[in-house]
C-alpha positions as CSV (number, residue, x, y, z in Angstrom):
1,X,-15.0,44.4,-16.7
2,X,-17.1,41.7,-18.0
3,X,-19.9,42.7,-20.0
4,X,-23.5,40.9,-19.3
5,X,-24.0,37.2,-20.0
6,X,-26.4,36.5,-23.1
7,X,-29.5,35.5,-22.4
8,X,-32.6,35.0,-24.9
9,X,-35.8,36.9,-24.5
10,X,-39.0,35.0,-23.5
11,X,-40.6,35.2,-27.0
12,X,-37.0,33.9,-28.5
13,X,-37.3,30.9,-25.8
14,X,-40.9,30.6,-26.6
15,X,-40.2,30.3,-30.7
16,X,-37.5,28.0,-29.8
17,X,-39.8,25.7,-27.3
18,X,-42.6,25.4,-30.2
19,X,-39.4,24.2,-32.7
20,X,-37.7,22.1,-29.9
21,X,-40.5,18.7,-30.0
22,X,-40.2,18.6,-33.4
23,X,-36.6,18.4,-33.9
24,X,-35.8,16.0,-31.2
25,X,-37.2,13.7,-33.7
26,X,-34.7,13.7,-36.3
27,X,-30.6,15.6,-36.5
28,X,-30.6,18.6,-35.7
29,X,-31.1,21.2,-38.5
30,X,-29.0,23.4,-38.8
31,X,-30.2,25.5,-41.5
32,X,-33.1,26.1,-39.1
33,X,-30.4,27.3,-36.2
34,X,-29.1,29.6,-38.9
35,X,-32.6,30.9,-40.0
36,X,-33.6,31.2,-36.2
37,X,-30.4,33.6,-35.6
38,X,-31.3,35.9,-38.7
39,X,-34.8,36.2,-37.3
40,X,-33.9,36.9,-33.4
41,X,-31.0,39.2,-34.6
42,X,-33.6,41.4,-37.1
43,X,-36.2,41.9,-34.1
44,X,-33.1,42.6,-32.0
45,X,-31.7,44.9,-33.9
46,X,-34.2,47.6,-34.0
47,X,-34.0,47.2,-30.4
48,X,-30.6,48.2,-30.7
49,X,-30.3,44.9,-28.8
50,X,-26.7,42.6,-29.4
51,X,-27.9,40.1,-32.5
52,X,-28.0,36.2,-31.5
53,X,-25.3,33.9,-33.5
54,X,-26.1,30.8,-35.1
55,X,-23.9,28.9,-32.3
56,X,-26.0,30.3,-29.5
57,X,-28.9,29.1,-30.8
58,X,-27.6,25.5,-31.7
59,X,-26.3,25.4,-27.8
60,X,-30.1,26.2,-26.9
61,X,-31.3,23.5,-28.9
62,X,-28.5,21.3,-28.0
63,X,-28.7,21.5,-24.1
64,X,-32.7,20.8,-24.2
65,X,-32.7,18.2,-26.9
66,X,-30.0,16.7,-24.1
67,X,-33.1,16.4,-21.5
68,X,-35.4,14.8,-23.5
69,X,-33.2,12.9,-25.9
70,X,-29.5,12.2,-25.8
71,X,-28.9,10.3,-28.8
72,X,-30.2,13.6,-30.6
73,X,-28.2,15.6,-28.4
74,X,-25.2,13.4,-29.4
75,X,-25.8,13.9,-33.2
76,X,-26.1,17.4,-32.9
77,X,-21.9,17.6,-32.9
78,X,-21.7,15.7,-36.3
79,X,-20.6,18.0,-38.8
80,X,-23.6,19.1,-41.5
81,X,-22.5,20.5,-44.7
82,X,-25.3,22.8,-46.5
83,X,-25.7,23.5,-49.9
84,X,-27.3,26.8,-49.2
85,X,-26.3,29.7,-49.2
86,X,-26.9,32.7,-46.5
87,X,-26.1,36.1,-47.6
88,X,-26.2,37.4,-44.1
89,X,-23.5,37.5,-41.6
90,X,-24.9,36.5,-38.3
91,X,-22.4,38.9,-36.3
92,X,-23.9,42.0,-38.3
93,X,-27.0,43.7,-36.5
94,X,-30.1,44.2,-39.0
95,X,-31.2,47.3,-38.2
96,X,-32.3,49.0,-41.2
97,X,-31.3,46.3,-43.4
98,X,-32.8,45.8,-47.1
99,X,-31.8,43.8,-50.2
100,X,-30.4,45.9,-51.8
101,X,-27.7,46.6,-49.3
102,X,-27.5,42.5,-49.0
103,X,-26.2,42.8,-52.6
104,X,-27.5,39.5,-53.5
105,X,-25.7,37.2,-56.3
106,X,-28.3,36.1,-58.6
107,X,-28.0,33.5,-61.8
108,X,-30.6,33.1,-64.0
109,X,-30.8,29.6,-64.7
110,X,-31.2,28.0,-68.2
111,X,-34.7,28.1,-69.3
112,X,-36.1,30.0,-66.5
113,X,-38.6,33.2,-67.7
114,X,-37.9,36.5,-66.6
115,X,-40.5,36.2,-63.8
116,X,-39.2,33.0,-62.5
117,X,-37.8,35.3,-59.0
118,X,-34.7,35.0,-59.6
119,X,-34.4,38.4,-60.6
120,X,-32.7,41.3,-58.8
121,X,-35.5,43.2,-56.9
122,X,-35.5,46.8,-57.0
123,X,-35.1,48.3,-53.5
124,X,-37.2,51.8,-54.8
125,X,-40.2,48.6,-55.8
126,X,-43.5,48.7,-52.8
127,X,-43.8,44.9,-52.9
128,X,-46.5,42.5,-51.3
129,X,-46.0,38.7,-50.2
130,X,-48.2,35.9,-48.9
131,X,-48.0,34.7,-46.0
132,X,-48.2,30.5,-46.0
133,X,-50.1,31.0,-42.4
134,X,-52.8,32.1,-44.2
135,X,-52.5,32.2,-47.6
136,X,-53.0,36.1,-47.5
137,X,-51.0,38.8,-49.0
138,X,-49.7,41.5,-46.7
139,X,-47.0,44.5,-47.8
140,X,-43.8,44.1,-47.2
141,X,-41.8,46.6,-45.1
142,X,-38.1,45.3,-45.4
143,X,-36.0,42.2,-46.6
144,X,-34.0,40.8,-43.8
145,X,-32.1,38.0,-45.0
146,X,-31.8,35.6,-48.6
147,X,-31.0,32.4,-49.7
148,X,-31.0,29.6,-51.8
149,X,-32.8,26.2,-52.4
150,X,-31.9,23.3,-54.2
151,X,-34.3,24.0,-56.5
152,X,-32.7,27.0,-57.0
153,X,-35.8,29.1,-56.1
154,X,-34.8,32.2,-53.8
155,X,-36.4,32.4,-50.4
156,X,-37.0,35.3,-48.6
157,X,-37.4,36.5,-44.9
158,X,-39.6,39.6,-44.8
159,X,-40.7,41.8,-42.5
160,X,-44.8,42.5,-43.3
161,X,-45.5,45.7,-42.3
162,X,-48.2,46.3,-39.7
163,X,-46.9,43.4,-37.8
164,X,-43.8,43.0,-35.4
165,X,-40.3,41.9,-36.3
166,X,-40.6,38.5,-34.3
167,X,-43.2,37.4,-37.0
168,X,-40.8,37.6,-39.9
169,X,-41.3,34.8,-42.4
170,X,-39.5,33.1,-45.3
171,X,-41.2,33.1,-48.8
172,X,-40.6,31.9,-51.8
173,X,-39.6,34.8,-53.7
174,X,-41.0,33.0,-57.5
175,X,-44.7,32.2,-56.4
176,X,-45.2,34.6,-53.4
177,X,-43.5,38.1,-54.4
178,X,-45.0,40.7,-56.6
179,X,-45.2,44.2,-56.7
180,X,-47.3,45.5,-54.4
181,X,-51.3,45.9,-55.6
182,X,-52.8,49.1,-56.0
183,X,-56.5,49.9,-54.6
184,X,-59.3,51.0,-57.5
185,X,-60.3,54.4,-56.9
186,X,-64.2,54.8,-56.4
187,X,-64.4,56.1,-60.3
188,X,-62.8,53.3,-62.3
189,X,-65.5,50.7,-62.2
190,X,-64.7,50.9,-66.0
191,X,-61.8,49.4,-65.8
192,X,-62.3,45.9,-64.2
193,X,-63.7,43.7,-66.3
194,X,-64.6,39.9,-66.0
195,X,-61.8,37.3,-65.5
196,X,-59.5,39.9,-64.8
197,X,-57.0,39.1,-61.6
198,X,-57.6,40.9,-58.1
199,X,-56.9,41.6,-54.3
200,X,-59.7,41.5,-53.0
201,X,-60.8,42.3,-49.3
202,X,-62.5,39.1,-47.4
203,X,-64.0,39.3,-44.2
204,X,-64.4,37.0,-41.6
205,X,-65.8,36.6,-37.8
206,X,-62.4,37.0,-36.7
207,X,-60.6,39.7,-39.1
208,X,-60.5,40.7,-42.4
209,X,-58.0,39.5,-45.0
210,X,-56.5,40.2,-48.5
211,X,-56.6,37.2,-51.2
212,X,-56.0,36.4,-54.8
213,X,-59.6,36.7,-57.1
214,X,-61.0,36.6,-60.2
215,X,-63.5,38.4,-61.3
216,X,-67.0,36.6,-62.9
217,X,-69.4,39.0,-63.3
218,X,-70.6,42.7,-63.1
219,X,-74.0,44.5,-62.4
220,X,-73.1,47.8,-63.1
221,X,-75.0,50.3,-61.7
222,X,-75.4,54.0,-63.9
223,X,-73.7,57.0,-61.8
224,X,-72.7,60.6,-63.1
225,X,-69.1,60.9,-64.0
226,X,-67.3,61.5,-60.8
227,X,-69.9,59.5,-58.0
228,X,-68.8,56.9,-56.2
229,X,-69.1,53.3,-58.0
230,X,-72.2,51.0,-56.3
231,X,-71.5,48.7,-58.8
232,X,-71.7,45.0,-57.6
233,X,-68.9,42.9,-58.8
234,X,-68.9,39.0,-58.4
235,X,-65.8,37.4,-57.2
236,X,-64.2,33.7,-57.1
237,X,-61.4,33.4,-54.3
238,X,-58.5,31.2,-55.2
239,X,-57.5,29.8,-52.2
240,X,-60.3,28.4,-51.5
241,X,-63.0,28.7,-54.5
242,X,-65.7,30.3,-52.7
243,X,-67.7,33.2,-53.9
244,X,-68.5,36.7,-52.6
245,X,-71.0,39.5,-54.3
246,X,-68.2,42.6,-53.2
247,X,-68.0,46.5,-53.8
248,X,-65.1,48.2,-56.0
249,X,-63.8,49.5,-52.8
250,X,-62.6,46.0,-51.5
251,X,-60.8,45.6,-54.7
252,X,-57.1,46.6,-55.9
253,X,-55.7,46.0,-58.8
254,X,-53.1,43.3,-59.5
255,X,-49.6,43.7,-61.1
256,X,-49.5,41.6,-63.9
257,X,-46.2,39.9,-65.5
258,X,-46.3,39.4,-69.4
259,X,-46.3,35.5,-68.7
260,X,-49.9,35.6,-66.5
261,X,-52.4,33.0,-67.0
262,X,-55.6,32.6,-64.9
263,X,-55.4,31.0,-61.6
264,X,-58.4,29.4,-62.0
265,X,-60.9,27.5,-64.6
266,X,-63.6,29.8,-65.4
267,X,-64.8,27.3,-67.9
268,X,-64.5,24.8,-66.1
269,X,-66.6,26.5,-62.8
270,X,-69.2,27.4,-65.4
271,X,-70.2,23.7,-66.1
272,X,-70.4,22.4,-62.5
């Protein structure tokens, strides 16, 4: 007996659709076939769904890219040969997949530091990563997949937690990884101190969000030893430069590599 015929869920067809304009305008990549599968086959598989193969999604993108232009959809049989590397096999389901169990190959490249990302991460390490959507850090609940730039850089798909499967994104492990930040309690006011690196809590109209700051100033405020800091702590953003007057409870302390400089110019603020 035959068993069903494959068929992609809406929000797979939906993903695809969004990606589907775009590359009618050029060969068909497929690296991004390849990083599609990964994705579908993650979300899938704590579905205990059947995971989607790298061909299946190439015949999607083949058969539409037919309607709308041929010449692409001719192309898309031309062999590709890529450089990088996948340490994922796209007939293995990724249900309660990490890193470690990828067992990922890494070389440290001549001259790189020992923060440069290509190091082996430690599956017992919380870690945090920012998202490029928004710029934002979010924690990360599981690795699902690895690979390799030209550069040489190590990009990641993670899974933030708080957020479903299907929203998995790749990072660049070197400039968007980092053990995972650690909220000050409501007695350590003593322990920040100007120009030092934070999280810090931002809120908007339409949520609240967690970015890179610096702090610039400090009222502190007298309290008995064990009352809850009302200190008022000024605060540069990085992404975007602007300033907020925030509360030690929107702050959480930043783990910092041996190699850290300061994201921004205080000095340079200072004389505008």
């Amino acid at each position: 007996m035959e068993g069903r015929p494959f068929r992609f869920l809406p929000e797979e067809v939906k993903e695809m659709e969004e990606r589907l304009f775009p590359v009618t305008k050029r060969r068909l990549d497929h690296i991004l076939m390849d990083e599609l599968a990964v994705k579908f086959s993650y979300f899938r598989g704590l579905a205990g769904m059947t995971p989607v193969k790298s061909k299946q999604v190439l015949n999607w993108f083949h058969n539409n890219c037919n309607k709308h232009c041929p010449k692409i959809a001719r192309e898309a049989h031309a062999p590709v040969v890529s450089t990088r590397e996948f340490y994922w096999a796209n007939h293995q389901q990724a249900r309660g997949s990490s890193l470690s169990k990828l067992k990922p190959t890494v070389t440290t490249h001549a001259g790189s530091s020992s923060s440069s990302g290509n190091n082996y991460i430690d599956d017992h390490t919380k870690y945090e990563a920012k998202s490029a959507r928004d710029g934002a850090w979010f924690d990360v609940q599981d690795f699902v997949a690895q690979r390799f730039c030209k550069s040489g850089d190590l990009k990641l798909l993670v899974h933030f937690s708080g957020f479903g499967a299907e929203e998995a994104e790749w990072i660049n492990a070197r400039t968007c990884l980092r053990q995972r930040s650690v909220p000050y309690k409501a007695t350590e006011c003593a322990n920040v101190h100007c120009r030092d690196p934070v999280l810090c809590y931002k809120e908007s109209e339409q949520s609240g969000l967690y970015f890179d700051a610096e702090v610039h100033a400090i009222e502190r405020k007298t309290h008995h030893s064990g009352e809850e800091c009302d200190c008022k702590i000024l605060v540069l953003y990085v992404h975007d430069n602007s300033e907020d007057i925030v509360s030690l409870r929107k702050l959480c302390r930043r783990y910092v590599g041996d190699d850290y400089k300061p994201q921004t110019s205080y000095e340079q603020l200072k004389g505008k």
